[in-house]
C-alpha positions as CSV (number, residue, x, y, z in Angstrom):
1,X,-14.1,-14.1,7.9
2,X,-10.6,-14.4,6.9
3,X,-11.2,-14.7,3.4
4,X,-13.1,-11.8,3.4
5,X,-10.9,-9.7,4.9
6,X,-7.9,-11.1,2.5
7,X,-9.9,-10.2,-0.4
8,X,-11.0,-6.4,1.1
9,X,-7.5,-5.8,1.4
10,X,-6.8,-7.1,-2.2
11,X,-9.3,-5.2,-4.4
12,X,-8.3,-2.0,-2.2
13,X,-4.7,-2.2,-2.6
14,X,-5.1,-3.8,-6.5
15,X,-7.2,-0.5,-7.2
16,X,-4.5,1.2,-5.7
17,X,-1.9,-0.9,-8.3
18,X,-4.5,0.1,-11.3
19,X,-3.4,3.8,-11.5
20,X,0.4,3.0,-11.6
21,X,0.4,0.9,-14.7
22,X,-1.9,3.2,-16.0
23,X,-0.4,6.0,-16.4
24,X,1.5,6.0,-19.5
25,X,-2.1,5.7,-21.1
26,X,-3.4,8.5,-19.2
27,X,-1.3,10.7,-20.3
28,X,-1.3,9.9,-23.5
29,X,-5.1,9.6,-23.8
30,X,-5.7,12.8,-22.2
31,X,-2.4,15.2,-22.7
32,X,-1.4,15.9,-19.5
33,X,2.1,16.5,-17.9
34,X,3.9,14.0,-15.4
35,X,2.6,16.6,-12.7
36,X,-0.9,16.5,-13.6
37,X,-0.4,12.4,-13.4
38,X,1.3,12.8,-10.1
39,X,-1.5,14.8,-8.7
40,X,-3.9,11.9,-9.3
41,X,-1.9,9.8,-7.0
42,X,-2.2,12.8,-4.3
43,X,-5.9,12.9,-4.3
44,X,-5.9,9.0,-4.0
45,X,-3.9,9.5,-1.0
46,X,-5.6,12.6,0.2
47,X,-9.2,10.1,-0.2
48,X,-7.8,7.9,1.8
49,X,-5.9,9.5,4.3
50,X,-9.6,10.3,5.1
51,X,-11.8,7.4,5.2
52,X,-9.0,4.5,5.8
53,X,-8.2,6.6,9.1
54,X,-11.2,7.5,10.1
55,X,-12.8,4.3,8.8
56,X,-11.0,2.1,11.0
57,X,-11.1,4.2,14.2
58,X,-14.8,4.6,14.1
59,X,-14.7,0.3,13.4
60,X,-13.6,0.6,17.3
61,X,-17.6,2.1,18.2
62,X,-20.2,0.4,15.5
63,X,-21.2,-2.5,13.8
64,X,-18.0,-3.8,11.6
65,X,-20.3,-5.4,8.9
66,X,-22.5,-2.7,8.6
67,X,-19.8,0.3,7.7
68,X,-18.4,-2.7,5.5
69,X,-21.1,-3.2,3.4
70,X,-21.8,0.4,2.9
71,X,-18.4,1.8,1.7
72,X,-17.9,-1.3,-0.5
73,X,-21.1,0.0,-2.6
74,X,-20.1,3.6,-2.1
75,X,-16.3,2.1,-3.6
76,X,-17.9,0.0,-6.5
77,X,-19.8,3.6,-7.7
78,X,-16.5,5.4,-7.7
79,X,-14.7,3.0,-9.9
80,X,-17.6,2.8,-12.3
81,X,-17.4,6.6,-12.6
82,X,-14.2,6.5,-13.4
83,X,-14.4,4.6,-16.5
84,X,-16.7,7.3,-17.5
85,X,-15.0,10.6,-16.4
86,X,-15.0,12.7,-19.5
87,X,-12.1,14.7,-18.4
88,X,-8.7,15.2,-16.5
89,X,-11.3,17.1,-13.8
90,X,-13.9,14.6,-13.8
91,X,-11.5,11.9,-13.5
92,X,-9.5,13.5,-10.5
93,X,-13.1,14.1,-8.9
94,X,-13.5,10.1,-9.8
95,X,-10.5,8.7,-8.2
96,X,-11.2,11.3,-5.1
97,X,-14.3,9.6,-4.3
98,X,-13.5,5.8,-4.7
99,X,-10.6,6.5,-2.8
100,X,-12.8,8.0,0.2
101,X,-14.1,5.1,0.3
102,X,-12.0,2.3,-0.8
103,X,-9.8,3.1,1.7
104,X,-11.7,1.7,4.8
105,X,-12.5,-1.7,3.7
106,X,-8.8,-2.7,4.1
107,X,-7.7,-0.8,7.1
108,X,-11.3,-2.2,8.6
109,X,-10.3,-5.7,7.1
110,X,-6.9,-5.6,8.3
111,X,-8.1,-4.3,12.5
112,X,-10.1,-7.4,12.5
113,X,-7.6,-9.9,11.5
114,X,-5.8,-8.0,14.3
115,X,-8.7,-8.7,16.6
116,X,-9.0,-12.4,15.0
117,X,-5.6,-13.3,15.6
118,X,-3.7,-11.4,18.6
119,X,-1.0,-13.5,19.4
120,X,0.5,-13.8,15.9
121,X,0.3,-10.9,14.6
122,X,3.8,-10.8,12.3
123,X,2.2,-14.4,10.8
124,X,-1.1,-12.7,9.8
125,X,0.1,-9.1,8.8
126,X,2.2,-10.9,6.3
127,X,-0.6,-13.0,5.1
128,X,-2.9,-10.0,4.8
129,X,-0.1,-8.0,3.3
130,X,0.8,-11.2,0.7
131,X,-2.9,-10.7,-0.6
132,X,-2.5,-7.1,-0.9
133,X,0.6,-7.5,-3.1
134,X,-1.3,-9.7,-5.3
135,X,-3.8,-7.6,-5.9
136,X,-0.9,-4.9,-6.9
137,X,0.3,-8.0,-9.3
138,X,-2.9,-8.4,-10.8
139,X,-3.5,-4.9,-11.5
140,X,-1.1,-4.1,-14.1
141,X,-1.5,-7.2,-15.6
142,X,-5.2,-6.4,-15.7
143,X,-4.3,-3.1,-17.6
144,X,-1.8,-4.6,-19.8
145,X,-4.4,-7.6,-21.1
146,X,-7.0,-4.7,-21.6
147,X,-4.4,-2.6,-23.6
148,X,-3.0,-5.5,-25.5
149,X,-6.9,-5.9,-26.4
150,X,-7.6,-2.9,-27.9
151,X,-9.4,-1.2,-24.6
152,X,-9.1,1.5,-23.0
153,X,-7.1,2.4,-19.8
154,X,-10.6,2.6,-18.3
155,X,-12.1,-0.7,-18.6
156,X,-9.6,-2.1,-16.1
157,X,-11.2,0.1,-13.0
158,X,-14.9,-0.9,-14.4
159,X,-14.1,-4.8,-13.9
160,X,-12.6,-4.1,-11.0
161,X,-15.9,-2.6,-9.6
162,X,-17.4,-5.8,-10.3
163,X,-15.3,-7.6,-8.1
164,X,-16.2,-5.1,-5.6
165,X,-20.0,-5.6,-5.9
166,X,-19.1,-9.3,-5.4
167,X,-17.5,-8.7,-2.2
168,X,-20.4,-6.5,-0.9
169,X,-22.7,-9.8,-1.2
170,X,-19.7,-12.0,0.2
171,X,-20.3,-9.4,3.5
172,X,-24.1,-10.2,3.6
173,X,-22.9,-14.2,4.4
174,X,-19.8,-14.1,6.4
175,X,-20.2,-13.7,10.4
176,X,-17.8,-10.0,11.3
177,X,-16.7,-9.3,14.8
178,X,-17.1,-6.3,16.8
179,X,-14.0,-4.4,18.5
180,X,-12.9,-6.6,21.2
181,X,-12.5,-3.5,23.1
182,X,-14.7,-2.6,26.1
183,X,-15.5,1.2,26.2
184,X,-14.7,1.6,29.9
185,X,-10.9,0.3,28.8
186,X,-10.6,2.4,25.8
187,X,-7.2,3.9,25.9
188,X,-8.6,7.7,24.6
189,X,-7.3,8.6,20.9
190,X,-5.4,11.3,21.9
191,X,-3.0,9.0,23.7
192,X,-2.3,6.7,21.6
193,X,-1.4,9.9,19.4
194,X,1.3,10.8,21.9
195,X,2.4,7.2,22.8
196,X,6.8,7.9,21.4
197,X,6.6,4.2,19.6
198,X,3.6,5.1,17.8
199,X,4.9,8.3,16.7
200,X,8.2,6.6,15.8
201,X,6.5,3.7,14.0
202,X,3.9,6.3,12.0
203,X,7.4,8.3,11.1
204,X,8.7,5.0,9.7
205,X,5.7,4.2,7.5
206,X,5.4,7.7,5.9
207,X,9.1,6.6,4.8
208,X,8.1,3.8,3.7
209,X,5.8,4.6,1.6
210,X,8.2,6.7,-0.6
211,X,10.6,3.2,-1.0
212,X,7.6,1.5,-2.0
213,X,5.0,3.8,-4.2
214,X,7.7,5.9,-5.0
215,X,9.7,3.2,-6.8
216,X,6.0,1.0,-8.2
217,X,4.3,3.9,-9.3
218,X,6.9,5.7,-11.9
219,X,8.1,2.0,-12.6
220,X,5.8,1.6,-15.7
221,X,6.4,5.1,-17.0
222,X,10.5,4.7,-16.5
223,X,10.5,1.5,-18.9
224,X,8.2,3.1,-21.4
225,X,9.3,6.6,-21.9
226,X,12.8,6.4,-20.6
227,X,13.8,2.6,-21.3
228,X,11.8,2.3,-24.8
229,X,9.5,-0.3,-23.7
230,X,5.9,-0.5,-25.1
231,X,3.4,0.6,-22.9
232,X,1.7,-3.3,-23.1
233,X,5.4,-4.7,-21.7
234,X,6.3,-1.6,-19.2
235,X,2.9,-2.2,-17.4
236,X,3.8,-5.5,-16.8
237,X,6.7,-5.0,-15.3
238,X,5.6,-3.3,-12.1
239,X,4.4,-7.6,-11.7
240,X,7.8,-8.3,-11.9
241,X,8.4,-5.7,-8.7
242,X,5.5,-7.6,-6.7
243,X,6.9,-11.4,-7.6
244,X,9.7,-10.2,-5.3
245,X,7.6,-8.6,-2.6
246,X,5.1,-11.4,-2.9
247,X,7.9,-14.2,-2.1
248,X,9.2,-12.0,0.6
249,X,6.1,-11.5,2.3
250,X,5.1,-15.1,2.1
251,X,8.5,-16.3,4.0
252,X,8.2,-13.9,6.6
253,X,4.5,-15.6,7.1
254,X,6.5,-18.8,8.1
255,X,9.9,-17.9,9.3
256,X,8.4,-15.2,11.8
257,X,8.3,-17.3,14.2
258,X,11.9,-19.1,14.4
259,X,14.0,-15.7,12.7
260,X,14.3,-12.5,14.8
261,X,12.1,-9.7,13.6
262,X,15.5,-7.4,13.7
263,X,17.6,-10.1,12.0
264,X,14.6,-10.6,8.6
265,X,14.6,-6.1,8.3
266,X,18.2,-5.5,8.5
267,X,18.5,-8.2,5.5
268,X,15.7,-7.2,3.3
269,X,16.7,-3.4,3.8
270,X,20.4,-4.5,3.4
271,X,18.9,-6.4,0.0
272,X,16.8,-3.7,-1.0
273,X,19.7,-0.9,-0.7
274,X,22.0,-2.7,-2.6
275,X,19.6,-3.8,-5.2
276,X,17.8,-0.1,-5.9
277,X,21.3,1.3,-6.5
278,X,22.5,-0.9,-8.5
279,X,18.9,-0.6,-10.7
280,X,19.6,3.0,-11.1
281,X,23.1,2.4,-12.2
282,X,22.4,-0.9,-14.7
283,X,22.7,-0.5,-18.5
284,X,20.7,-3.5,-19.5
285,X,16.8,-3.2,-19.3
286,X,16.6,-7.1,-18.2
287,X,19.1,-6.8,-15.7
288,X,16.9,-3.4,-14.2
289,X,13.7,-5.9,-14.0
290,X,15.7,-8.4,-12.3
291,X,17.1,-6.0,-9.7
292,X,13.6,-4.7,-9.2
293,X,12.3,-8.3,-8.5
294,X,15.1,-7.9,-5.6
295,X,14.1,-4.9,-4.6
296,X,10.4,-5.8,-4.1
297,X,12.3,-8.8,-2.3
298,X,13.6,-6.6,0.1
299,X,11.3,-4.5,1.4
300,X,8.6,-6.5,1.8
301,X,8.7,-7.5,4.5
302,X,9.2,-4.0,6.1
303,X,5.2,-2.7,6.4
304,X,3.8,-5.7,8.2
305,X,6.5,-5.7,10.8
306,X,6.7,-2.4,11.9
307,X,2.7,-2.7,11.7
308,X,2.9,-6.1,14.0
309,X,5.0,-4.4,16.3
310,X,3.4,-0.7,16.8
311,X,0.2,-2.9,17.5
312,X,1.4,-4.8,20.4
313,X,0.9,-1.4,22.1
314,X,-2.8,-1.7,21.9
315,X,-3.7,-5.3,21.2
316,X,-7.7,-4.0,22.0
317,X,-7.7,-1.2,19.9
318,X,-7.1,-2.5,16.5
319,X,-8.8,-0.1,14.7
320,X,-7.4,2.9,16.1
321,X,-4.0,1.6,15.6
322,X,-4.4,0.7,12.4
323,X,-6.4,3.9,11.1
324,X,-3.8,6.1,11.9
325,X,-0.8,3.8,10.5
326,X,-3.3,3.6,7.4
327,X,-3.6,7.3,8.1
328,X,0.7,7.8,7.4
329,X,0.3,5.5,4.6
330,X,-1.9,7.6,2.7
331,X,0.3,10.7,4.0
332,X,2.5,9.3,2.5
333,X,1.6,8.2,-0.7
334,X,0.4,12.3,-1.2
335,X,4.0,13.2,-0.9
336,X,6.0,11.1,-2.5
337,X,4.5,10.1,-5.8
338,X,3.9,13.7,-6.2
339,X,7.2,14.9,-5.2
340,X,9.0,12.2,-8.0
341,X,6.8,13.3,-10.8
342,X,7.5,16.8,-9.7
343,X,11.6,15.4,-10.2
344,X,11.3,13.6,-12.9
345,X,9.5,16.3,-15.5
346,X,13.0,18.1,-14.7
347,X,15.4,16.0,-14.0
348,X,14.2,12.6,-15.8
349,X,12.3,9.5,-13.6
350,X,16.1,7.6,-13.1
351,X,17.0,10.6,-11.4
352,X,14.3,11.4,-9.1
353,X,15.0,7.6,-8.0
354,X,17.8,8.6,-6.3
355,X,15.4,10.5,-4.1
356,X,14.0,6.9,-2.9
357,X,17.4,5.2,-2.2
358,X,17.6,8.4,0.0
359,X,14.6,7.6,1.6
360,X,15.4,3.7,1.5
361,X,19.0,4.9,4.0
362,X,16.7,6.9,6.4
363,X,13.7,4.4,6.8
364,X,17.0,2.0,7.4
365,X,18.7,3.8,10.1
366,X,15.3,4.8,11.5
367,X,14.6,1.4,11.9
368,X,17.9,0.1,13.5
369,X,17.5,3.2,16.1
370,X,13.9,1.7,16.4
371,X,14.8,-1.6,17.5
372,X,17.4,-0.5,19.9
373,X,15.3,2.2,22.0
374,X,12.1,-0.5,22.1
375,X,15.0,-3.2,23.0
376,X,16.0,-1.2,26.0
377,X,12.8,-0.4,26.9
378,X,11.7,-3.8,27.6
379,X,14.8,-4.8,29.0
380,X,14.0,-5.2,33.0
381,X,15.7,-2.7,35.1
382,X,18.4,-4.1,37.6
C-alpha cells in the first residue's frame, strides 16, 4: 500500500506541476491575459479545496479503496477533457472537474500513510512529500519534451491520464486500510476546527502555499517573457526549483530523527529568505536558476513538518486532519497565484515576487511564534 499511496500523491501533485510550465503556451495558444492564466490556477484550487477536503474527511466513515478507485476514473476523465477543451471556457470547466476530483486521491493517500505509520510521522510526510515533488519535476519536463516535439501543450495532461487509469487498476490489487478510528472516539469535526494549534498550523499552510506556488507557478513565465528564455528551456526550469526541494525533503526523511524539528525550519527558512532575495536582485539568468535550486532547498522541508506536527493532535483521525490542512492548501493556492498574476500584468512578474519574500518573513515569524507557544504548552507545570 505504500507504493500506492506514493504514486496517488505524485500524479495529483505532477498534474498540479502540469499547468505551471504550461502556461506560456496557454497563453499563447489561446490569447489570453496573465489574469485569465491566473484564474486557471484558482479554479484548480477552488476544485480542490472541495474534494481534497471533503475527500479525506469522509475517508474517516467509508471504504478507503472504494472512494479511491472511483475519483481516480472520475480524475483520468477530467484530464482527457482537457486535451480536448476547444476554448478558454471549456478548458477552465476542464481543469474545474479533474481538480474536484484529483484532489482526494492524495489527501486520501497521504491520511493513510498517517494511519500506516503513526509513530514517524516527520520520516513518512517527507517521503510522501519527496514523491509529490517529483511528480512536480516530472511535469514540466513532460511539457517541455512534448513542446520540444512539436505537440501541443495539451498532450502532456492526456498521458498523464494514462498514468491515472494505471493507478485505478494498481487499487483493484493492493490491500487499503480503513480509518483506524472507532466512531464512539471520534473527536466531532467541529472541534478539531476550534482546536488554537490546528487553527495556527492551517494559518501557516495558507502562507505557505504563496512561498511555494506563488514562486513555481510564474517561474516558467518569468524566464520566458521577462528573462528571454524559450518557452522549451523556461519550462524546464521550474525542475531546477524541485531538484532543491526534492534534496531537502529527502534529508529531512533521514535526519528527522537525530536534528530538532525547530533547528531543520529555522535553517531552510533562513536559506530560503536569503536565497529568494537575492533571486529577485541577481543579473545573471544562471545565477537566478541556481538561487532557485536554493530556494526549493529551503522550504522544503516546511509542509511536511508543520503537517507531522498539527497531526500529533489527532493521531486517529487522519483524514479529518489532513482534509482540512489539504483544505488551506487549496485556499491557498486560489489566492496567491491569482493575486501575482493580478501583480505582475501591472507591475511585471520580478515585482509581484517581492510579494512572496513578504509572505516567506510572515510564514517565518509565524512559525518561530509556533514553536514557542506548543513548547510551553507541553512543558509540565511546576
Amino acid at each position: 500500500m505504500p507504493h500506492a499511496s506514493f504514486a496517488s500523491n505524485l500524479l495529483w501533485v505532477m498534474v498540479i506541476g502540469l499547468l505551471g510550465p504550461s502556461v506560456p503556451a496557454i497563453v499563447q495558444g489561446l490569447g489570453i491575459s496573465y489574469a485569465q492564466a491566473g484564474f486557471l490556477f484558482t479554479l484548480l484550487s477552488l476544485g480542490s479545496l472541495f474534494g481534497s477536503s471533503v475527500g479525506a474527511i469522509v475517508s474517516d466513515y467509508v471504504n478507503r479503496k472504494r472512494i479511491l478507485i472511483t475519483f481516480c476514473g472520475l480524475f483520468g476523465v477530467g484530464l482527457v477533457s482537457v486535451g480536448f477543451a476547444p476554448g478558454y471556457i471549456a478548458l477552465c470547466a476542464s481543469v474545474f472537474v479533474f481538480s474536484l476530483f484529483g484532489g482526494p486521491i492524495g489527501s486520501i493517500g497521504q491520511s493513510i500513510m498517517l494511519d500506516m505509520y503513526p509513530d514517524q510521522r516527520g520520516r513518512y510526510l517527507s517521503l510522501q512529500t519527496l514523491f509529490a515533488a517529483v511528480g512536480s519535476f516530472i511535469a514540466p519536463l513532460l511539457v517541455a519534451a512534448n513542446i520540444a516535439g512539436g505537440l501541443s501543450w495539451r498532450w502532456p495532461f492526456v498521458e498523464t491520464a494514462a498514468l491515472v487509469f494505471l493507478l485505478l487498476m494498481a487499487v483493484f490489487f493492493v490491500r487499503i486500510p480503513d480509518s483506524a478510528a472507532k466512531h464512539s472516539r471520534r473527536t466531532p469535526l467541529r472541534s478539531i476546527m476550534r482546536n488554537p494549534n490546528m487553527v495556527i498550523a492551517a494559518v501557516l499552510i495558507f502562507i505557505y502555499v504563496g512561498v511555494d506556488l506563488g514562486f513555481s507557478y510564474w517561474l516558467a513565465e518569468y524566464f520566458n517573457a521577462e528573462l528571454g528564455v524559450s518557452v522549451r528551456l523556461s519550462s524546464a526550469a521550474v525542475s531546477i526549483f524541485l531538484v532543491g526541494m526534492i534534496s531537502s525533503r529527502l534529508v529531512t526523511s533521514r535526519v528527522i530523527k537525530r536534528v530538532a524539528t525547530k533547528r531543520i525550519l529555522i535553517t531552510g527558512l533562513s536559506l530560503a529568505s536569503v536565497s529568494l532575495l537575492a533571486f529577485i536582485l541577481a543579473p545573471s539568468v544562471w545565477l537566478k536558476a541556481v538561487l532557485a535550486c536554493t530556494y526549493g532547498l529551503g522550504i522544503g522541508p516546511v509542509f511536511p513538518l508543520i503537517v507531522a506536527k498539527a497531526s500529533e493532535e489527532y493521531p486517529q483521525q487522519s483524514g479529518a486532519v489532513t482534509g482540512l490542512l489539504f483544505g488551506c492548501v487549496s485556499l491557498g493556492g486560489m489566492v496567491s497565484p491569482l493575486l501575482l498574476g493580478i501583480l505582475a500584468s501591472n507591475v511585471g512578474i520580478e515585482r509581484s515576487y517581492f510579494l512572496t519574500f513578504a509572505l516567506l518573513i510572515l510564514l517565518f515569524a509565524g512559525l518561530l511564534g509556533w514553536i514557542r507557544s506548543r513548547r510551553r504548552v507541553s512543558e509540565p507545570v511546576i
